[in-house]
C-alpha positions as CSV (number, residue, x, y, z in Angstrom):
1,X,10.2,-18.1,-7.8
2,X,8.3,-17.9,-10.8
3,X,5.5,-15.7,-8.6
4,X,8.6,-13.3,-8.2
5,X,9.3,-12.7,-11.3
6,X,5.6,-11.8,-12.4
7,X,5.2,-9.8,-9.9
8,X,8.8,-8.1,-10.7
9,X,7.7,-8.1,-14.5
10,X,4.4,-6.3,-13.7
11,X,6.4,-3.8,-11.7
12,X,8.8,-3.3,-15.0
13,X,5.9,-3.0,-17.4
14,X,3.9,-0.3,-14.9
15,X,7.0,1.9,-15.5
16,X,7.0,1.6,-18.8
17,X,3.6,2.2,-19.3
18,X,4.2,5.6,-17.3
19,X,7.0,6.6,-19.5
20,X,5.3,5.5,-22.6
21,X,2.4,8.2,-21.0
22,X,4.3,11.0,-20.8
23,X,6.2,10.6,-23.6
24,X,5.0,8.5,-25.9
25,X,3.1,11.3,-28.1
26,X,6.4,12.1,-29.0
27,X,7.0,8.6,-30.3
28,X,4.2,9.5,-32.9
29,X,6.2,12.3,-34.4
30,X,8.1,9.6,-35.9
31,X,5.8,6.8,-36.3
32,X,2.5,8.1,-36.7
33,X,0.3,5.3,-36.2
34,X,1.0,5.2,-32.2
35,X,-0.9,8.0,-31.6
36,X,-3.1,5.9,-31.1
37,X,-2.1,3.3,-28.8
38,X,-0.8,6.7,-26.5
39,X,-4.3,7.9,-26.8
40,X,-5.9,5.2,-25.4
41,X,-3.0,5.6,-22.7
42,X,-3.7,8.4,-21.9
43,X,-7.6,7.4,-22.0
44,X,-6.8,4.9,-19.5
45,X,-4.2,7.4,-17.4
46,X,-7.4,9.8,-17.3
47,X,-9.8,7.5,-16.2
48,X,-8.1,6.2,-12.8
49,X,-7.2,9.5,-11.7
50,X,-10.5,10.6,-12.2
51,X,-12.4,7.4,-11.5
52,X,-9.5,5.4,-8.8
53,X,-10.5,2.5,-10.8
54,X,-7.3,0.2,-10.2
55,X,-4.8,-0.6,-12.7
56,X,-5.2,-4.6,-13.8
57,X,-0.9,-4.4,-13.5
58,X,-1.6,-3.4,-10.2
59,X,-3.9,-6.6,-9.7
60,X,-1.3,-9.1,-11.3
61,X,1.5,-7.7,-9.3
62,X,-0.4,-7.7,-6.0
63,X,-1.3,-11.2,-6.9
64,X,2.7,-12.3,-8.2
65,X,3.6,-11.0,-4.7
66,X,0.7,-12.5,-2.3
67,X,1.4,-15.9,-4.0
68,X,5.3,-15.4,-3.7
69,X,5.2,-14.9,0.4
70,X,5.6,-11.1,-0.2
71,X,3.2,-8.2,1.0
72,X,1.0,-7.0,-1.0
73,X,1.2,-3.8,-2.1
74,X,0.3,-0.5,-0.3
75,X,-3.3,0.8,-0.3
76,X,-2.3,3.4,-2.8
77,X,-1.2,0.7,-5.2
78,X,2.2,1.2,-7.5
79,X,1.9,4.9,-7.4
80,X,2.3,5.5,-4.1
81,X,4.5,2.7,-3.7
82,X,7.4,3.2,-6.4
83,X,6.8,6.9,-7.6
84,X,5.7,9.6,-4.9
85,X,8.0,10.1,-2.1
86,X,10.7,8.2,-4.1
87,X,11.0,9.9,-7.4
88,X,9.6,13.1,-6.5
89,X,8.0,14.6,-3.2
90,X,4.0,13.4,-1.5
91,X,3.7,17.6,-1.5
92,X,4.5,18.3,-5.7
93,X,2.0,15.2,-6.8
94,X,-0.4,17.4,-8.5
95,X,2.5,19.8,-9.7
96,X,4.4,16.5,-11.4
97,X,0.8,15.6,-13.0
98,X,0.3,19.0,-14.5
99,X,3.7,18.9,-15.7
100,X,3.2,15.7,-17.4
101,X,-0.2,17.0,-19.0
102,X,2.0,19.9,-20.0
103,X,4.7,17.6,-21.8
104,X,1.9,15.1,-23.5
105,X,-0.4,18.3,-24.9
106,X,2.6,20.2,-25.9
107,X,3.5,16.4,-28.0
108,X,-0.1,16.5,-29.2
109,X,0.4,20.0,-31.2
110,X,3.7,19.1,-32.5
111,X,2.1,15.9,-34.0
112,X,-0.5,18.0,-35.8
113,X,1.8,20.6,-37.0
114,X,4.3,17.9,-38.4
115,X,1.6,16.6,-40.5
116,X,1.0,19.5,-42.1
């Protein structure tokens, strides 16, 4: 049981670390400081899509569900598992990234014109 629910919590967090991506620069407008926790989000975001370095939430959920009698995961990790063909199409992957590249750069410049 308690396997489960790591596993399950994992899951929760890797959503919210995906939300907190695309729209956490907005968060900064209003508390400034957290620019820098997004940046090294998006940092990290950056650096498995260019890289394909897996996500360590990937690793404890993987490892929550092997040691709860579950299967593991898909090859393609939680991505491909949980967001593309669920949320949104296989076909519009690179259309939802650029859209979410969009949204974070377009947070960026209102964060540095609302310090001015």
């Amino acid at each position: 049981m308690m396997y489960r629910i790591i596993a399950d919590a994992a899951m929760v967090v890797h959503f919210a670390f995906l939300a907190y991506l695309a729209v956490g620069g907005f968060l900064a407008w209003r508390w400034r400081r957290t620019i820098w926790a997004h940046l090294a989000v998006v940092g990290w975001g950056l650096l498995s899509l260019a890289t394909g370095v897996e996500c360590p939430l990937t690793v404890i959920e993987d490892w929550g569900r092997r040691n709860a009698g579950l299967p593991e995961l898909p090859r393609g990790g939680f991505i491909d598992n949980y967001i593309e063909g669920v949320i949104y199409p296989e076909q519009y992957t690179n259309l939802v990234r650029l859209g979410v590249a969009v949204l974070v750069l377009f947070s960026y410049v209102g964060y540095v014109l609302r310090r001015q």
